[in-house]
N, C-alpha and C positions, 0 to 999 in steps of 0.2 A: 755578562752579556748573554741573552738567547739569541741562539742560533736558530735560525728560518729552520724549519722541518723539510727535509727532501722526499718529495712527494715519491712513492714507487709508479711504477713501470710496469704495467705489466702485459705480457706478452701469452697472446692463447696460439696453441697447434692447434687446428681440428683436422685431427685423422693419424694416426700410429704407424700407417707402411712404413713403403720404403724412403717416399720423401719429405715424410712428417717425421720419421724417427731420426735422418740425419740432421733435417735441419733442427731440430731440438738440441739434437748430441752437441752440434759444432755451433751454435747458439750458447750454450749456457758453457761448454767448455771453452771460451772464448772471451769471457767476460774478465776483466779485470778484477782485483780486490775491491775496490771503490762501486763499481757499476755489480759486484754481486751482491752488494748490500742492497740495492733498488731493485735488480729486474727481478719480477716474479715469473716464472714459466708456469703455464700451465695446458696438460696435454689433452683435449678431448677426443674421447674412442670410444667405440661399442662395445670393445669387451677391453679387459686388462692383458690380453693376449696380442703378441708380433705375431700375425700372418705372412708366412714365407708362400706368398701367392705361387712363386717359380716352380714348387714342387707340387702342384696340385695336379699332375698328369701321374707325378709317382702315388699320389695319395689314393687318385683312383681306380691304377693296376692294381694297388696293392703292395707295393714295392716299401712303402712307410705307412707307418700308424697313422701319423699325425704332421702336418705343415704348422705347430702349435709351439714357438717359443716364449717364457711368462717375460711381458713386457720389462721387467722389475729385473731383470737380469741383464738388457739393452739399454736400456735407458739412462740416459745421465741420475744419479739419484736426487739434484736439486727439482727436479720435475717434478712437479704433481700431476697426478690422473686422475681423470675427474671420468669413470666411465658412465657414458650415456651418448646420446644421441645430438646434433646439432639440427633444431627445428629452422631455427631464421636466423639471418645476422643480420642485424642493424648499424648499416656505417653510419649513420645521425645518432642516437645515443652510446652507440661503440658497446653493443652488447650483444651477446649470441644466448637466443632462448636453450635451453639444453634438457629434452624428456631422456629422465633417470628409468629402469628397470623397478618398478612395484614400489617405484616412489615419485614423488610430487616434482613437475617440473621446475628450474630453477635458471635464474638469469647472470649471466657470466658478464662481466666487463671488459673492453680489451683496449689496451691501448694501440697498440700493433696485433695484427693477427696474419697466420699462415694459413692459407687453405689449401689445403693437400691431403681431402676427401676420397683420390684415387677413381678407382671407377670400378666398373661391375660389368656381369657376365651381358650382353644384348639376347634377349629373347626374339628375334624379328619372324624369327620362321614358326609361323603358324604352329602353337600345339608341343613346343619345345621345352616348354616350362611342366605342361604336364604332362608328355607320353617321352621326354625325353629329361638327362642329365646337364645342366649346364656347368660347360668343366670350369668356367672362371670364376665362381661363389666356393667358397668354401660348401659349405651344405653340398650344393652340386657333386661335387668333388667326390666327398665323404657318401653321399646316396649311392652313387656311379660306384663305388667299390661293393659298396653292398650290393647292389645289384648284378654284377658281374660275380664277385663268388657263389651269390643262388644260384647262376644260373648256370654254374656247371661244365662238364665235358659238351661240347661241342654244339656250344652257342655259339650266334652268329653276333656276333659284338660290332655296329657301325659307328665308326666316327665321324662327324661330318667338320671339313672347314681343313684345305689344305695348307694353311699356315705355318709358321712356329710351331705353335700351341697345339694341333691338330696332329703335325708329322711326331710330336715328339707323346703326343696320349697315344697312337696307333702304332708307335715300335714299342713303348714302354708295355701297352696293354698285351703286345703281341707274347712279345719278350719272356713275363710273368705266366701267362696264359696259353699255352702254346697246343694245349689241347682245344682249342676256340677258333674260331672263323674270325678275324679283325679283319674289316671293310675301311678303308679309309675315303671319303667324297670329298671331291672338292667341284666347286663352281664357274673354279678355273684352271687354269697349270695349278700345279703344285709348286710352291713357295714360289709364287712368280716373280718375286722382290729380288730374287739372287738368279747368279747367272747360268748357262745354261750347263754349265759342267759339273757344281755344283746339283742342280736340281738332278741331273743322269746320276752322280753319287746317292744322294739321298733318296730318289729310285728303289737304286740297285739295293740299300741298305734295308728299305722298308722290306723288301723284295725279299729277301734272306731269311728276313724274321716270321714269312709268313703272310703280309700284309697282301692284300689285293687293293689295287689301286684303282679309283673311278676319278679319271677327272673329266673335268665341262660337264659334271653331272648335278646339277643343281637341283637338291632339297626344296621344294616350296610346301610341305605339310609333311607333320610326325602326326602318325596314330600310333592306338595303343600294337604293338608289334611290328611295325613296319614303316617306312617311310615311303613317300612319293614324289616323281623326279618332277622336272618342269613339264617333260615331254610326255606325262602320262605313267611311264611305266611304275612299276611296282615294286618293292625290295623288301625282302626281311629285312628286321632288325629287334630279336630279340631283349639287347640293350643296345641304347642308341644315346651317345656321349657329344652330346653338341660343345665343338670348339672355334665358335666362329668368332667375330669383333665384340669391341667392349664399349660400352659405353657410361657418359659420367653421369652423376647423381642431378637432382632437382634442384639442389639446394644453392647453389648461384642464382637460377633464373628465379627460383620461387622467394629470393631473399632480394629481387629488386636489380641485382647489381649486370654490368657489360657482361654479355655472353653470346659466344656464337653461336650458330645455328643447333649443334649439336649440344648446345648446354654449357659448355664449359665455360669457365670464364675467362675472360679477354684480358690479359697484362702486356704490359710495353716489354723491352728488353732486357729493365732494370726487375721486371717479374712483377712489378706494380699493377694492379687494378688499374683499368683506364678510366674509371672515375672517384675511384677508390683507393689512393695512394699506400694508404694505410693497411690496405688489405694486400698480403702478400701472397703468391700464389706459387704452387712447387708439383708435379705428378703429373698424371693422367688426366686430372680434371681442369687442364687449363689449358689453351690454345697462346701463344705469341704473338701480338696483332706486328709483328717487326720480320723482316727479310732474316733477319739474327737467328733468329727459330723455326725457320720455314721447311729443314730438316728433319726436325725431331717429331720423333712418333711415340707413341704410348710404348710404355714398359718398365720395368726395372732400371734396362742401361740410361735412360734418361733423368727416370722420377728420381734419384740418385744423388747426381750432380745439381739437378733440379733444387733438393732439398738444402743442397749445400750451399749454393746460388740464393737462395730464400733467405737463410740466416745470415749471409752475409749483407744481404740490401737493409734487414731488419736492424742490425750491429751498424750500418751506418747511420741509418735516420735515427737510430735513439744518440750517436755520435753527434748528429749535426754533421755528417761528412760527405762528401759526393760518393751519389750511388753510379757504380762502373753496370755500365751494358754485360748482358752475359756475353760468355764465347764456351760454345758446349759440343765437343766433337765425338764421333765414333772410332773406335779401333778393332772390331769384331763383331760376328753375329755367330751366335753360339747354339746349337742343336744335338741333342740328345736323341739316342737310338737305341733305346734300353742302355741299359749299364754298362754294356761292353763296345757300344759305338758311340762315335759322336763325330759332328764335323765342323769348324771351327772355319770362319771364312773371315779374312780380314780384308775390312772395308778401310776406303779412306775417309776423310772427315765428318764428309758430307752424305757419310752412309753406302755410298758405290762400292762395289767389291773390288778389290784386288785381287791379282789370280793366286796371291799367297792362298795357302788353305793347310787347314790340319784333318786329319778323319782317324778312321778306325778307333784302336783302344788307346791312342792319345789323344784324338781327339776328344775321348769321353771323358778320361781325367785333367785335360783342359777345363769342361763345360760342369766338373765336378767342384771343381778348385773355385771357379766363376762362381759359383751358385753358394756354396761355406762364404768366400767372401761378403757375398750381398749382405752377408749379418752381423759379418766377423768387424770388416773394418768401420760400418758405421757405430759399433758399439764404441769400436777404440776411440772415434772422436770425441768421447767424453774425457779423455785425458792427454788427445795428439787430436784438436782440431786443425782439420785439412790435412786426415791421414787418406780421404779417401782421394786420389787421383782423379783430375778433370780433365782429359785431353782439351785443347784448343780449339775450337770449332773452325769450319771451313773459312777459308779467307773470302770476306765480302767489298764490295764495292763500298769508298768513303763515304759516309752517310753526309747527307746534310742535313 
């Protein structure tokens, strides 16, 4: 007697971070003996390279060579990588156009697909792209170093954008460089998201290292050498390291599909496409149209669990099984202050701080230990899916 042929499955990533590469890991390491004979995984990336985005404020001190781990060392090895570009998705014929590097473009099939495209540096302020560094691109990153070693004993190095990403480029740069002038700007308080004892530590810290601190000084145009405030005034800025918000790629809206204002694209709770079931979504590049997600901000600690959350809704529908709502919580916000500080503040679910905190040189082998893991434990999910921990997300009202 012949036996029917079981048709494959196959499942495309587009995008390698951090929540393309777990939800691939805990995807294929997940699969039964039976269902690895069908699903096909297959990864689309611009390069065959993990970008450790987290370290790009050390890349640009100086502090590391390289944010450059070879994908082919993370990655589950049933994967295939298909490095190139993702032009369109097609949810009606379930194909993503894909332009190859000095080769001919080619068209991919998917039956399921994860989008978890991540996001990129915002250029907003006038002139930033080219009289400044943008620290959230790689390139960025890798220029900004180079240009801070030319430039020597006692250049005036500005960083703009009091965030995260901003307070932790201007202790690190200070840190490495200490024969240098580091400005740090901000448009507003400094880390205004945390609270206020907090923010007098991370001060005092930047303080130490040399930093001079501008805040409500808002950037609205870089020239070459210098920047200019809102109010007129004028500042050097030898090298000028823009570290303000991120924004996500074209490729949701210009591919037809739900997206908000800002580009992203729009999933239910289950991470689903709102018109696009099929298209599953994990990172930076996607908003939650659900109170369940109403929390979560762009980063690492999110794209994460995000990715893990992806593979799992993907593992039910090729199942036929009920997809469970996420539940994605916080338990820290973590900052570095060159290498030998750091301050470690723990939040509750919902992101709010607790007056718990950790600083000094625990808190920086805290924010040490944090940052090895973002690589360590999604790799291990290729042989211990769901080794990466998900806290609980905040307790919401019963949905109807």
């Amino acid at each position: 007697m012949n036996s029917t042929p079981v048709e494959p499955i196959q499942v495309v990533v587009v995008g390698a971070g951090y929540a393309g590469l777990l939800a691939a890991n805990r995807l294929l390491g997940s699969l039964s003996d039976a269902e690895t004979r069908r699903v096909r995984l297959t990864v689309i990336n611009p390069t065959d390279q993990f970008v450790e985005r987290i370290r790009f404020h050390e890349l640009a001190a100086g502090t590391r060579q390289s944010a450059l781990v070879p994908l082919d060392t993370v990655l589950h090895p049933a994967a295939d990588v298909l490095v190139g570009r993702v032009e369109v998705i097609d949810p009606d014929t379930r194909t993503v156009q894909v332009s190859r590097p000095g080769r001919s473009e080619i068209s991919v099939h998917w039956d399921h697909l994860v989008y978890a495209v991540g996001s990129k540096a915002s250029a907003a302020i006038p002139g930033s792209r080219e009289n400044g560094f943008l620290l959230g691109d790689l390139d960025g990153a890798q220029a900004a170093a180079d240009a801070i070693r030319r430039s020597g004993d006692g250049a005036r190095i500005v960083v703009i954008g009091g965030g995260f990403t901003g307070v932790e480029a201007a202790g690190e740069i200070a840190e490495q460089h200490p024969r240098s002038s580091v400005v740090l700007m901000c448009d507003g308080a400094l880390v205004p998201t945390m609270r206020p004892a907090a923010r007098r530590s991370l001060t005092k810290g930047l303080r130490k290292l040399g930093v001079e601190i501008h805040e409500r000084a808002a950037v609205t145009w870089i020239e070459p050498g210098k920047v200019v405030l809102s109010n007129g005034q004028v500042e050097k800025a030898d090298v000028c390291v823009v570290a303000t918000s991120f924004t996500a790629p074209d490729l949701a809206r210009t591919s037809g599909l739900a997206v908000s204002a800002d580009g992203r694209l729009r999933v239910d709770a289950e991470l689903r496409g709102l018109d696009t079931p099929r298209i599953v979504g994990a990172g930076d590049a996607i908003v939650v149209s659900d109170p369940l997600g109403d929390h979560l901000r762009m980063g690492c600690a999110v794209a994460l669990p995000l990715g893990g959350k992806a593979a799992e809704t993907v593992l039910a529908q090729i199942r036929g099984e009920e997809v469970k709502p996420l539940s994605i919580g916080f338990q820290a916000q973590c900052i570095s202050l060159g290498r030998k500080r750091g301050y470690i503040q723990i939040v509750h679910a919902d992101d709010s701080p607790r007056r718990l905190h950790l600083g000094g040189r625990l808190g920086a082998r805290v924010k040490e230990s944090v940052c090895k893991m973002s690589v360590a434990i999604p790799a291990k999910e290729r042989v211990k899916p769901g080794a990466y921990p998900t806290p609980k997300g905040p307790k919401q009202k019963i949905r109807s």
